[in-house]
C-alpha positions as CSV (number, residue, x, y, z in Angstrom):
1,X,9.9,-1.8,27.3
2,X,7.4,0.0,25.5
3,X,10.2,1.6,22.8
4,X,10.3,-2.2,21.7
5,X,7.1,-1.9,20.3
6,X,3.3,-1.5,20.8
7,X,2.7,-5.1,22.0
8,X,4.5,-4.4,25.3
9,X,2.5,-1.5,26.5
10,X,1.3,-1.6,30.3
11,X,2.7,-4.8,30.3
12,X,3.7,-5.1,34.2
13,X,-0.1,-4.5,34.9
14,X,-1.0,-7.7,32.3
15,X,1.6,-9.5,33.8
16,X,0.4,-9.3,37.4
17,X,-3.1,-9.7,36.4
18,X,-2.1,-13.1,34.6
19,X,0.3,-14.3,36.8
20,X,-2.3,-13.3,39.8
21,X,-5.1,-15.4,38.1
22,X,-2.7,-18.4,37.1
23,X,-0.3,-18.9,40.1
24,X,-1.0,-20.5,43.6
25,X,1.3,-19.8,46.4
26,X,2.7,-23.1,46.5
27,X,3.5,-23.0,42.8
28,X,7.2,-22.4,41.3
29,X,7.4,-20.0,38.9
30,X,10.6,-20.4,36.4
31,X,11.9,-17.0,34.8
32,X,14.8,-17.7,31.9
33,X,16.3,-14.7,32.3
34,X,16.5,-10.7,30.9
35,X,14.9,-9.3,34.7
36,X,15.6,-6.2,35.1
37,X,17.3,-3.3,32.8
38,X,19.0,-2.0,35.9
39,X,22.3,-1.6,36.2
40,X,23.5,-2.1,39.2
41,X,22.1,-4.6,42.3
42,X,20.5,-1.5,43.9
43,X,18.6,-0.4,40.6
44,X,17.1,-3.6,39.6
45,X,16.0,-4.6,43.7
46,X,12.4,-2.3,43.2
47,X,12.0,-4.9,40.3
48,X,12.8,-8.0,42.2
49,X,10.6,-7.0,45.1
50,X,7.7,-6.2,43.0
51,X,8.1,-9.8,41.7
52,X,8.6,-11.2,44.9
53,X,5.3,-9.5,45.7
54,X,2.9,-11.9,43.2
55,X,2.1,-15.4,44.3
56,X,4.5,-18.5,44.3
57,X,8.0,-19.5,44.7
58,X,10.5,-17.6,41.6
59,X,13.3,-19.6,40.4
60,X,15.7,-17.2,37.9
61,X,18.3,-17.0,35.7
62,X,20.4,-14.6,34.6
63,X,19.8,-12.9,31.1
64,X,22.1,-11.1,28.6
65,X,20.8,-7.9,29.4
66,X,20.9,-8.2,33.4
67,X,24.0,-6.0,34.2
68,X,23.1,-5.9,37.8
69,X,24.0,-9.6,38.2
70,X,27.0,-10.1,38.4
71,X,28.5,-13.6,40.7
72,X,25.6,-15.6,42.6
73,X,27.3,-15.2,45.7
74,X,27.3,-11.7,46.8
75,X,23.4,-11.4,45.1
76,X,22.2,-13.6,47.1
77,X,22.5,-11.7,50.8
78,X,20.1,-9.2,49.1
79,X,17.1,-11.7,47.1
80,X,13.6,-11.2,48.4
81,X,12.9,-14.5,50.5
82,X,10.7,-15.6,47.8
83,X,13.2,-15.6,45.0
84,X,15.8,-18.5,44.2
85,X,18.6,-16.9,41.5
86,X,20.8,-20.0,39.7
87,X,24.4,-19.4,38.0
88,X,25.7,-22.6,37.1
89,X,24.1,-24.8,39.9
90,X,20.6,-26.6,40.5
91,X,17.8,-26.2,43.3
92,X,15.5,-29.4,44.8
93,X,11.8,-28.3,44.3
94,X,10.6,-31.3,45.4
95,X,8.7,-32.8,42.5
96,X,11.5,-31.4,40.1
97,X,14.9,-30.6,40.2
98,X,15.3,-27.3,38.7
99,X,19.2,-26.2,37.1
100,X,20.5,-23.6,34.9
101,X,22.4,-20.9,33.4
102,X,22.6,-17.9,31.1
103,X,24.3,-19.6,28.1
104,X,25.9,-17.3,25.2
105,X,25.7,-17.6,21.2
106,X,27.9,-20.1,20.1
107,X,30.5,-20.6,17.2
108,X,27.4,-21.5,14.9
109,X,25.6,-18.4,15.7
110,X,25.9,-15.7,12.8
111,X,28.1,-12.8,14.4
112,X,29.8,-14.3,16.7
113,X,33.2,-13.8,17.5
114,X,36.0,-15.6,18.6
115,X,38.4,-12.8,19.8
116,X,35.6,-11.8,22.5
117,X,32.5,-14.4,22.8
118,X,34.8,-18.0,22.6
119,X,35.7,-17.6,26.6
120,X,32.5,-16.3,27.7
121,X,30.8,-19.2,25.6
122,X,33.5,-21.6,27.2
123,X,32.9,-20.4,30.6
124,X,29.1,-21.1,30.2
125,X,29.2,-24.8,29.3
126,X,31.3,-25.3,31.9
127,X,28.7,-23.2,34.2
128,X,25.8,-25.4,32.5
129,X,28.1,-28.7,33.1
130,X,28.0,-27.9,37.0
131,X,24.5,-27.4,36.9
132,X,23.3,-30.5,35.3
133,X,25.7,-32.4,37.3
134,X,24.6,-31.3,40.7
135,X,20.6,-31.5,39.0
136,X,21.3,-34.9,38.4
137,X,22.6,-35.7,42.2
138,X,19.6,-34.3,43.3
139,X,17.0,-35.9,41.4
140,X,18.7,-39.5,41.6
141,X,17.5,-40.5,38.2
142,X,13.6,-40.3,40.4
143,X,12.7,-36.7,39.1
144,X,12.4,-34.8,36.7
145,X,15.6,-32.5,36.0
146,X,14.1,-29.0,34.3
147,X,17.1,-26.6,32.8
148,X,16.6,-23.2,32.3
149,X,19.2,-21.2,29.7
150,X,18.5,-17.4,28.2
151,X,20.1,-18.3,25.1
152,X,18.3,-20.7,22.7
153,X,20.0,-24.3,22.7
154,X,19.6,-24.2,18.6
155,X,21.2,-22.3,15.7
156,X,19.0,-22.7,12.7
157,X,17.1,-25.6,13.8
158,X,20.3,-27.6,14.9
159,X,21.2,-28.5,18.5
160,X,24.5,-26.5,20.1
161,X,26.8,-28.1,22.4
162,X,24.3,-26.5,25.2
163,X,21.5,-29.0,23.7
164,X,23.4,-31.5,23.7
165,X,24.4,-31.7,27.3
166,X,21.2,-30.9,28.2
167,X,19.9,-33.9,26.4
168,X,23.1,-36.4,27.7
169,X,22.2,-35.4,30.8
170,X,18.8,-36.7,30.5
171,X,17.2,-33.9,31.4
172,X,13.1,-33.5,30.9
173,X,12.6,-30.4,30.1
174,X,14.1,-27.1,28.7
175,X,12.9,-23.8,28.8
176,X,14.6,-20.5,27.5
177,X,14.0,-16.8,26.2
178,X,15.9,-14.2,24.5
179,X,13.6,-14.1,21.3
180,X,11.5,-11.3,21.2
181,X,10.8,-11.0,17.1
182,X,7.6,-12.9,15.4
183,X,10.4,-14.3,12.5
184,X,12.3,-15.7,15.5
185,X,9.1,-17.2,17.1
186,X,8.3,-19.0,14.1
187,X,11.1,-20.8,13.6
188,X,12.0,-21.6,17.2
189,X,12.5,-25.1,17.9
190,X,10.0,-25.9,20.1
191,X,8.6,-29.8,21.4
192,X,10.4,-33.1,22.3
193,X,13.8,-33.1,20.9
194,X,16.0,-36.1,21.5
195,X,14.3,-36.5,24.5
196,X,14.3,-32.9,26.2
197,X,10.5,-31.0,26.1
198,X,12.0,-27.1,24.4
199,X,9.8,-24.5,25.3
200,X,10.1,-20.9,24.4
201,X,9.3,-18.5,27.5
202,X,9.8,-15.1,26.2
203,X,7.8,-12.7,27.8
204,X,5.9,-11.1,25.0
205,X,5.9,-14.4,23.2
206,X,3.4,-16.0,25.9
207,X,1.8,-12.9,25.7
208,X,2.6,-11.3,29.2
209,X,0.9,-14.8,31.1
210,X,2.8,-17.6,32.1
211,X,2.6,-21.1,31.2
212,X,2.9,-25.2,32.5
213,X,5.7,-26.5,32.0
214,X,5.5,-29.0,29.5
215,X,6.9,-32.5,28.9
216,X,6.5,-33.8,32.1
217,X,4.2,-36.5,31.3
218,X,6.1,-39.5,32.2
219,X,6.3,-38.7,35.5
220,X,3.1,-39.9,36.6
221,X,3.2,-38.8,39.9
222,X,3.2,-35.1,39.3
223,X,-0.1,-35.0,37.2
């Protein structure tokens, strides 16, 4: 990652160190995606098992740039036993429910185009609909329901169809990635929006450490 830019030099040592300092084993840690730049299954499983090595339980997503991943069911015969992979379906924690996808830009997004991104972006609201579906099973209207999606939910400040399911399906919180430039930080929409927490969770963005989740505060029982 370092050709990205100065800021992501030795960053797997700052990330263990952080994560090693911040993380209990009995804590979940939720990744949004963008893993591993291998290609293939076999490339990316020294990456996997190096995260499987740091404390807690990993719940992941797939990101735009994660090649090796391709259909949940044939990756999941090879996960490290510590790692829980989501595509379109939703995993009891205990205290949360925990659902997601990878997302895609959408027909606001500058660039996009119809010929080529209009069935991907149709497959993935139907991928997200599964997954808040079966999240809301799960947590029985009790829990909270926390979504993870790579792509951002918002174009420009406004919701996409993805924010807007995520917020008809009551969900708490929502956490995603895929912005990696200071302009794009800035304007992120971030905070209690129609009722879903957003939090950006791009790895250089929290500065190689992770972070609480946020927004759970009306679920007394987990604070």
């Amino acid at each position: 990652m370092d050709v990205f830019g100065h800021h992501w030099h030795n960053h797997p040592q700052r990330i263990a160190t952080a994560w090693q300092a911040r993380v209990q084993p009995d804590d979940y840690v939720l990744m949004a995606g963008d893993i591993s730049w291998g290609m293939k299954l076999t490339d990316a499983l020294a990456d996997l098992t190096w995260i499987d090595t740091l404390p807690g339980h990993k719940v992941m997503i797939k990101g735009n740039h994660d090649y090796w991943w391709d259909r949940l069911g044939p990756l999941r015969p090879y996960l490290p036993p510590g790692i829980t992979a989501l595509q379109a379906n939703a995993t009891d924690i205990g205290q949360a429910v925990i659902c997601g996808t990878r997302g895609w830009m959408t027909p606001e997004t500058p660039g996009f185009k119809p010929n080529s991104d209009m069935r991907i972006y149709q497959r993935e609201l139907a991928r997200l609909e599964r997954a808040l579906d079966e999240a809301r099973k799960l947590a029985a209207g009790t829990r909270p329901i926390i979504v993870l999606i790579h792509y951002p939910p918002f174009v420009d400040g406004q919701p996409t169809q993805f924010a807007t399911m995520v917020a008809a399906a009551q969900a708490t919180t929502c956490l995603y990635g895929h912005l990696h430039r200071p302009e794009d930080w800035h304007s992120a929409v971030q905070g209690e929006v129609d009722g879903v927490y957003y939090q950006l969770t791009a790895c250089d963005y929290l500065n190689f450490g992770p972070v609480a989740v946020r927004g759970l505060s009306r679920y007394q029982n987990l604070y």
